[in-house]
C-alpha positions in Angstrom: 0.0 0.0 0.0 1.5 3.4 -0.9 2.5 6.3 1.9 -0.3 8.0 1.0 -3.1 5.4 1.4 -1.7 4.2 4.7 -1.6 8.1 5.7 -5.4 8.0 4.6 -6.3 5.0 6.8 -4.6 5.7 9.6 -6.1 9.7 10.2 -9.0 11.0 8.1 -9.0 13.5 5.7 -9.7 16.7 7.0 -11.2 20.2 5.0 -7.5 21.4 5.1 -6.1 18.1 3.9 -9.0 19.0 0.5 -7.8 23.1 0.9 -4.1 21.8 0.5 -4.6 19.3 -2.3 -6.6 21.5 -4.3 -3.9 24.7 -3.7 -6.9 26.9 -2.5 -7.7 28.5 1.3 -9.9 26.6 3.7 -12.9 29.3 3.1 -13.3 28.0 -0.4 -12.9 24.9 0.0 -15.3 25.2 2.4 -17.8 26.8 0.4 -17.5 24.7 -2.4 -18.0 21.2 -0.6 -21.0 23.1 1.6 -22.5 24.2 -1.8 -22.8 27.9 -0.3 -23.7 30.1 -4.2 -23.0 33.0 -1.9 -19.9 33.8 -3.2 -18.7 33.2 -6.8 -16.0 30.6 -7.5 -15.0 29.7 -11.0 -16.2 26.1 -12.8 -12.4 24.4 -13.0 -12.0 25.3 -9.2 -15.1 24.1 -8.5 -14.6 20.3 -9.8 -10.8 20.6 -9.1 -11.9 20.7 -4.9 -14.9 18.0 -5.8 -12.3 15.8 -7.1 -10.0 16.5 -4.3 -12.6 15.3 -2.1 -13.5 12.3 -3.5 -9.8 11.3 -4.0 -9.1 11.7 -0.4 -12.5 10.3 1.0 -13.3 13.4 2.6 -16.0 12.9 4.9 -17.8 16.4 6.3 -19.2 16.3 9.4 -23.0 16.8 8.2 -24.8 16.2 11.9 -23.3 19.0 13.0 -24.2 20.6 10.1 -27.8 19.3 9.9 -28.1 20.4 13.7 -27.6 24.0 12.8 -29.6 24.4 9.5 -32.5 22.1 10.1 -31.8 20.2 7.1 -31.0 16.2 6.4 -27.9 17.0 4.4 -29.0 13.6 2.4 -30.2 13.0 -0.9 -32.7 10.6 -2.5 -32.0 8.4 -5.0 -35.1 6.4 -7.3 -34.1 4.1 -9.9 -36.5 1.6 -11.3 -34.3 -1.7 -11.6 -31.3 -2.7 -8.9 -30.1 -5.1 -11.0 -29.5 -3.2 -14.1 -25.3 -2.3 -14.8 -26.7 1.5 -16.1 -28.4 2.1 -12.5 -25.8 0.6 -10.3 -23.2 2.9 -12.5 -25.3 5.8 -12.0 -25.9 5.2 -8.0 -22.1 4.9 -7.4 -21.0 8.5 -9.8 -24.2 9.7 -7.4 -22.5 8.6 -4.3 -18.9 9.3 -4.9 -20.3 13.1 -5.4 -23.0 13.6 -2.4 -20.2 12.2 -0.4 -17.5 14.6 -1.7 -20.3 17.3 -1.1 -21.2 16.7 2.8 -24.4 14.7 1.2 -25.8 10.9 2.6 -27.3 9.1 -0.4 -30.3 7.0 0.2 -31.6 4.5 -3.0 -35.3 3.9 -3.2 -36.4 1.5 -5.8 -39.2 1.7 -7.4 -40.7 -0.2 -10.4 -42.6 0.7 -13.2 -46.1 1.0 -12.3 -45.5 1.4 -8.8 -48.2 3.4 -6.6 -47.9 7.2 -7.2 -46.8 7.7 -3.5 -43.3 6.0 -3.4 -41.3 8.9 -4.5 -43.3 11.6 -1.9 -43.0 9.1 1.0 -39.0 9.0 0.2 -38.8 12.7 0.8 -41.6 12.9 3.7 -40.5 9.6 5.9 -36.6 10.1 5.5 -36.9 14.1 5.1 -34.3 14.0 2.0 -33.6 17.8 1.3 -33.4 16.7 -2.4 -34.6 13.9 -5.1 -32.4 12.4 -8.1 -34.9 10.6 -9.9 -34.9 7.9 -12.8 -38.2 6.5 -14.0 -39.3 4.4 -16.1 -43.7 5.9 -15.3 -45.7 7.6 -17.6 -45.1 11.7 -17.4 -48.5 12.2 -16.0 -47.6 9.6 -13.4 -44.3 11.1 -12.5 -45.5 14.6 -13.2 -47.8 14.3 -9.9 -45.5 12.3 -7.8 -42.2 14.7 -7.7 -45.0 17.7 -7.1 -46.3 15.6 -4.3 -42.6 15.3 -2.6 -42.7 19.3 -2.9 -38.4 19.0 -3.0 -35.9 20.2 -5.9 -35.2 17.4 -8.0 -33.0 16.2 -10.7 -33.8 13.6 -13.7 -31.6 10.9 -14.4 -31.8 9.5 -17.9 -35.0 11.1 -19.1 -37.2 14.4 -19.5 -40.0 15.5 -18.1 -41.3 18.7 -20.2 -41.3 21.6 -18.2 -39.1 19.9 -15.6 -35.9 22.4 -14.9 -33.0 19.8 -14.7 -32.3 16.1 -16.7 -29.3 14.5 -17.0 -29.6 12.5 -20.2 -27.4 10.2 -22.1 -27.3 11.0 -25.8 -28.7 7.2 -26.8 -29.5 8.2 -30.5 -26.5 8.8 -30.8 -24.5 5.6 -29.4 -27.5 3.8 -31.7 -26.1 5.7 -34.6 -22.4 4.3 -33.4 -23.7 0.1 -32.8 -25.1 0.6 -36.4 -22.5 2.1 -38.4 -19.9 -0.7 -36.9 -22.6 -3.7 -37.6 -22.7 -2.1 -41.4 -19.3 -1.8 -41.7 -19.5 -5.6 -41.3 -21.7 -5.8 -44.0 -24.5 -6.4 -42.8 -27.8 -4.9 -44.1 -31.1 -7.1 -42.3 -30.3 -5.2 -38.7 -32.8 -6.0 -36.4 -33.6 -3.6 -33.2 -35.1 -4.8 -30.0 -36.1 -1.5 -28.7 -36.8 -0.2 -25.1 -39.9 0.6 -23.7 -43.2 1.4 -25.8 -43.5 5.4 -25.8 -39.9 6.4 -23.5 -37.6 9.1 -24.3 -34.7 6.7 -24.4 -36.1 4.0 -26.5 -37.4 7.0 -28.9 -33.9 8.3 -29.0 -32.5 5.1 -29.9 -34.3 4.2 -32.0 -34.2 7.3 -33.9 -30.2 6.4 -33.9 -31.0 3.0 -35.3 -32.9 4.4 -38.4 -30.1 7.4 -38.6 -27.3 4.8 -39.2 -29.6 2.8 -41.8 -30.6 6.2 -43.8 -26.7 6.7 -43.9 -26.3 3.2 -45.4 -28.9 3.9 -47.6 -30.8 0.7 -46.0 -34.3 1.5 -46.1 -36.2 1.4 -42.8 -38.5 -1.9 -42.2 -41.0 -2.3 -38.9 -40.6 -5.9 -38.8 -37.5 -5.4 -37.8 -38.0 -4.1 -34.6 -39.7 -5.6 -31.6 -40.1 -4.1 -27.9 -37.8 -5.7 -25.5 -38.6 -3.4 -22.7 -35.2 -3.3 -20.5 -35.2 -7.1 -19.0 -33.9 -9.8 -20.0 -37.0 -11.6 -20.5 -38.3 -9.2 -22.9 -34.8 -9.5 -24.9 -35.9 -13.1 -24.8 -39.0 -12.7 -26.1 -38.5 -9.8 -28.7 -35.5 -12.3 -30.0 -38.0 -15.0 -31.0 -40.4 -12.7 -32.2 -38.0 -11.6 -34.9 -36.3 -14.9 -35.8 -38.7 -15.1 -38.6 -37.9 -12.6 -40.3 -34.1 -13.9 -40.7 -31.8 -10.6 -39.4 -28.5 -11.3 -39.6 -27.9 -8.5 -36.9 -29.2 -7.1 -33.7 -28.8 -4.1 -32.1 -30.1 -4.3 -28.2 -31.7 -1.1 -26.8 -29.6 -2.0 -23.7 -26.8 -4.7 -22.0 -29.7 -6.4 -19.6 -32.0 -7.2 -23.1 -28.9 -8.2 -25.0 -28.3 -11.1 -22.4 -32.0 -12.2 -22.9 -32.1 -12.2 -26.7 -28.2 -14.4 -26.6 -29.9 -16.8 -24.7 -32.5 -17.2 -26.6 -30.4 -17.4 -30.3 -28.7 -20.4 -28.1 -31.4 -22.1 -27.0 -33.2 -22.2 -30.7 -29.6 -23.5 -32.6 -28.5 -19.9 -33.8 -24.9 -18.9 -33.8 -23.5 -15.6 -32.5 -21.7 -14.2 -34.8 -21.3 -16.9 -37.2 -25.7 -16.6 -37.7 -26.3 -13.5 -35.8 -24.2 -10.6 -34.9 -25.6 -8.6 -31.8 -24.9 -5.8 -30.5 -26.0 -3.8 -27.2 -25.9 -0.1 -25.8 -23.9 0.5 -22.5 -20.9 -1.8 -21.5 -19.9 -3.6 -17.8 -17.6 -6.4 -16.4 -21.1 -8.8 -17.0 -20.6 -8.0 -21.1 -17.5 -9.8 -20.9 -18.8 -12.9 -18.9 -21.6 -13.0 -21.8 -20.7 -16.0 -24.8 -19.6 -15.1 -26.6 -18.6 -12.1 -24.9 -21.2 -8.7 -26.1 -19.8 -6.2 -28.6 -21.5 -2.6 -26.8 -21.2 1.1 -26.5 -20.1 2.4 -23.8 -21.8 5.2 -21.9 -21.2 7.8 -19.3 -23.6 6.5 -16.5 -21.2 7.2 -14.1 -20.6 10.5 -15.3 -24.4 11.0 -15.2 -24.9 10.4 -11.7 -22.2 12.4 -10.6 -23.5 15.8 -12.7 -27.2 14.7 -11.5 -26.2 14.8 -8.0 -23.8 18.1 -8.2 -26.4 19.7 -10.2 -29.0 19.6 -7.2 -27.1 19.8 -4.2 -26.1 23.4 -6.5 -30.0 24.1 -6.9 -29.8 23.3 -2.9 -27.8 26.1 -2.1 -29.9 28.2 -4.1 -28.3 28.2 -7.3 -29.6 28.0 -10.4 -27.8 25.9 -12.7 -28.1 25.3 -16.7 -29.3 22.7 -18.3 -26.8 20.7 -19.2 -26.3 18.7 -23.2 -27.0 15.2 -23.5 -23.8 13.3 -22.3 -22.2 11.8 -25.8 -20.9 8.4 -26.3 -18.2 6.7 -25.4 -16.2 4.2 -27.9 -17.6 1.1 -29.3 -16.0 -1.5 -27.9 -16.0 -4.8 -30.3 -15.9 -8.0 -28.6 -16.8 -11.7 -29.8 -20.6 -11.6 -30.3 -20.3 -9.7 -33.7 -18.5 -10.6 -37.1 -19.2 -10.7 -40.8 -22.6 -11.4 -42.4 -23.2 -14.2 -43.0 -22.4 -15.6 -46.5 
């Protein structure tokens, strides 16, 4: 273990420890990891004490804190799915900046459909000053909820029109990406097993998917596509509902339905890539354990969690932060489970 780290476990990090590491006084530093707007401090300086923090597991002493402002100094997390890779990327950017912040994070699951209450009772109960929320509801569903929890919040991974603040991932284009590479292949009968009926993400992507056949001059076909949802059962069952229709590609709206859709090209006799090429958006350790292992695009969920999170504890201390652009792509990342088209 180096110096340092053994320096970090034996005594914890302190606010001068951040100050020192970051070359600025105590008073911003202070300011910064408090998220007081009161006073002006530039964008680099900002995220250079942030990062500081987080490097140095800087924990803040937010009792004391709570104790003098009256508030909880602890945020509230919703995601729809525990056992999705995106979410469980999303919670730990969330984490590693509420922490850095003076923030607790608290992770409320919640699935589609759920009763309208969930999200209110998470800021009632547990008094969260704050809500970063991903849903997969209906707008009018989570419309009424976040005005019932009557706290700022922050989207994750969605709109809500009229809502101040999302953090969105640009999907259409990392489709666009998957696409171009499974052409580049050669192949032409791409199939798309798209997210959930009527979502912003599984309209963005699959707005991507028909970008990156337009460019190939591959006209657009509906048979083509099937709702997968974001399980892995609905990969499943979206897989066998194209077979018929021969593709000699797939592109998966996400990493959880691509799993479902390979398991079922096993189970009926089909070969990936030697029959099949697929594809899926988002990567994690799980698209290597996959056989054969999943060709994806990765995706700053990570990222996204951190920005939500930063963005509200900011709108917490009274600021009033931009929106910010949909976060773009990361690189395709080719891996067994695509090849050439089939001759």
């Amino acid at each position: 273990m180096a110096r340092q780290d053994q320096q970090r476990l034996a005594s914890p990090a302190t606010l001068a420890d951040v100050a020192r590491v970051a070359g600025v006084d105590m008073s911003t530093a202070s300011r910064v990891l408090r998220g007081d707007s009161a006073q002006r401090v530039r964008e680099e300086t900002r995220d250079r004490i942030i990062k500081v923090a987080e490097e140095l597991a800087y924990r803040p002493n937010s009792l004391a804190r709570g104790l003098r402002t009256a508030r909880t100094y602890t945020l509230g997390m919703v995601v729809p799915q525990l056992d999705n890779p995106v979410f469980a990327a999303a919670i730990r950017g969330a984490e590693l900046a509420a922490t850095a912040l003076g923030y607790s994070l608290l992770i409320s699951h919640r699935e589609p459909g759920a009763t309208a209450t969930t999200i209110a009772k998470l800021s009632q109960t547990n008094r969260v000053d704050g809500l970063l929320v991903a849903s997969l509801d209906d707008d009018a569903v989570l419309r009424t909820d976040l005005a019932a929890a009557q706290v700022p919040f922050v989207l994750m991974n969605r709109v809500l029109p009229g809502a101040p603040l999302s953090v969105v991932l640009d999907s259409r284009a990392a489709a666009r990406k998957a696409v171009d590479h499974l052409v580049g292949l050669g192949h032409r009968r791409i199939a798309h097993l798209a997210g959930r009926d009527q979502g912003f993400n599984a309209a963005q992507r699959l707005e991507g998917y028909r970008d990156g056949l337009a460019a190939a001059g591959i006209g657009f076909d509906e048979a083509l596509v099937a709702i997968a949802g974001y399980t892995a059962e609905g990969g499943a069952e979206a897989m066998r509902q194209l077979m018929p229709q021969k593709p000699t590609a797939v592109l998966a709206a996400t990493l959880v339905s691509a799993a479902g859709a390979m398991s079922e090209l096993h189970a009926a006799g089909w070969r990936i890539p030697q029959d099949i090429s697929v594809a899926g958006l988002h990567d994690a350790p799980v698209a290597r354990l996959l056989y054969p292992s999943l060709t994806t695009v990765m995706m700053p969920t990570e990222e996204m969690g951190r920005l939500a999170a930063t963005l509200l504890v900011r709108r917490l201390a009274g600021e009033h932060p931009v929106p910010v652009p949909p976060l773009p792509p990361g690189a395709l990342i080719a891996r067994a489970s695509t090849g050439p088209v089939p001759r």
